[in-house]
N, C-alpha and C positions, 0 to 999 in steps of 0.2 A: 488597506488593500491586501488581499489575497497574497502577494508575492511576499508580503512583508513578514509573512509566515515561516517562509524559508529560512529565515536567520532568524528564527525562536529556538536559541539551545532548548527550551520549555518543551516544546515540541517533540523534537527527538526522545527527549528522557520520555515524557510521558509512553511514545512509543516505543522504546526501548524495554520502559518499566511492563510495558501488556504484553510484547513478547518474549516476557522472561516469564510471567505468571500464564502464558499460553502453553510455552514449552515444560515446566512443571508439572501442567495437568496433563499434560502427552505422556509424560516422562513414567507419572504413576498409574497411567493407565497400563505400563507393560505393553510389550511389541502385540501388534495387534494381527500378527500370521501365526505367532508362536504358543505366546503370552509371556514370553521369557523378559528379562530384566533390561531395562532401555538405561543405556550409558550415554553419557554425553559426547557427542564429536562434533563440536561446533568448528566453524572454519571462518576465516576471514573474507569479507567482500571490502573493495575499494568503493562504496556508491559516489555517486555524482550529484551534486546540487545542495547540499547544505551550508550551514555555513563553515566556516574554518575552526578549527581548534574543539572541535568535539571528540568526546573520551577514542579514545580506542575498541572500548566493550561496544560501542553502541556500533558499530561493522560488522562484531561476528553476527554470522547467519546461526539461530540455534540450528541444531541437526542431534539426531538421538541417533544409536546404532544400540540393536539386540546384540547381549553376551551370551547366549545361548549357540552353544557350537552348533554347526549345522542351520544355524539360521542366518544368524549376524547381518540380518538388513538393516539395511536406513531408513529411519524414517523419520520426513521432515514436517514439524508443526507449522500450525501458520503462522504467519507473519503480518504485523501489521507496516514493519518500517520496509520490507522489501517485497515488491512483488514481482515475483515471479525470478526470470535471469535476468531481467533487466537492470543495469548500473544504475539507474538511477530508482533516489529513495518513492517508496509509493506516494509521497503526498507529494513530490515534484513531480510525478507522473500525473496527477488526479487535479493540483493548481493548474499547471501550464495547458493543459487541455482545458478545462472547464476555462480558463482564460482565452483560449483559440476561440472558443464557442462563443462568448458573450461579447468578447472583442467590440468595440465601436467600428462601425465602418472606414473613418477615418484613419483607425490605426491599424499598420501594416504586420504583415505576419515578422516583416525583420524584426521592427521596433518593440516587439514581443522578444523575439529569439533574444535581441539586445539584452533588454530588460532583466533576462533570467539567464541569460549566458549559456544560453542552449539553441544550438544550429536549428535552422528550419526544417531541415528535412529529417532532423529526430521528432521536432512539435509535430510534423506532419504526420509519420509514420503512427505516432500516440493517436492522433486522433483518426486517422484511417482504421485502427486496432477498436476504437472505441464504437466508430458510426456505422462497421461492418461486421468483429467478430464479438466485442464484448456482449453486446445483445442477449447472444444464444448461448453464452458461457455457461457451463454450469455454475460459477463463483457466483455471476448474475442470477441465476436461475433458484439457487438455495432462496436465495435475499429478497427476489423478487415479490413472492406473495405476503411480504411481511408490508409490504408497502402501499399509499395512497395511488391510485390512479394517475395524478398527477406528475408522479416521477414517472414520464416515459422511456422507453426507448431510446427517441429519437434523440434526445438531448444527452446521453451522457458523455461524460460522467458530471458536466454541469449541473440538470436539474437535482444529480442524486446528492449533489454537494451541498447546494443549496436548500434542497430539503433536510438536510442532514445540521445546519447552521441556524436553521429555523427552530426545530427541535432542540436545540442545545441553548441557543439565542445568542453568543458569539461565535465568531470567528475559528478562535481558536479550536472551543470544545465540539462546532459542528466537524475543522479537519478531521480530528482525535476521531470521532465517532464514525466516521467514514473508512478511514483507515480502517479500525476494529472491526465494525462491520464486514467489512471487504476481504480483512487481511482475517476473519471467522467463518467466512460464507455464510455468514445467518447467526 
């Protein structure tokens, strides 16, 4: 089962390991207002939903900042372990919805929230985010023409999950590939 995913220390590293080799290629591409030299200022996040006892590396948010005086922006690579500001990690954003979505009738939105130890009215909020504004995202929109017909819309981020596990042919490497994907925009 999908949830069972959450407690794969395997998991995290692998995306821990894509957003260090994300941040890297950022890093040597040089600030992209200036061209000046990109420094590390990574920062900690607490996220929400994994399991217990994972490294402490695997929370910082990478983040760069130009050393070039007069410029010294941030700028931050993408992510495949976090998206966006949201506490909790992208793929317990991207399980618990796609699990909202395919849900059996019989099983209730608690016995879900139970399940993953996350309130209803955050599942709800994720999937209101997904059936309303993810659509028209640009995140969505890079990724979109790369894809079969059949990953709709209407469905996310369920069908994109699922075609994503199809392609890989488990479990695990279709999350991984989702994440990447998503946390790349294309």
């Amino acid at each position: 089962m999908l949830s069972n995913l959450l407690q794969s220390a395997n998991l995290f590293h692998l995306l821990f390991v894509i957003d260090s080799e994300l941040a890297a290629i950022k890093r040597s591409s040089g600030c992209p207002y200036c061209g000046g030299q990109l420094h590390q200022s990574n920062y900690m996040r607490q996220p929400r939903g994994g399991p217990a006892g994972l490294p402490d590396e695997y929370c910082l948010r990478r983040s760069l900042c130009c050393g070039r005086d007069g410029c010294r922006r941030r700028n931050m690579p993408e992510s495949c372990l976090f998206m966006g500001r949201r506490v909790y990690w992208r793929c317990v954003v991207l399980i618990a919805t796609s699990l909202m979505q395919r849900r059996a009738e019989s099983q209730s939105i608690g016995e879900l929230s139970r399940l993953l130890g996350i309130s209803r009215k955050v599942i709800m909020r994720w999937f209101e985010y997904f059936t309303e504004v993810f659509g028209s995202s640009s995140e969505w929109l890079r990724i979109r023409g790369f894809l079969p017909a059949s990953v709709s819309n209407d469905g996310l981020p369920a069908n994109f999950l699922e075609y994503c596990m199809m392609q890989s042919r488990d479990a695990l490497g279709g999350l991984v590939m989702c994440c990447r994907l998503l946390g790349r925009g294309g």
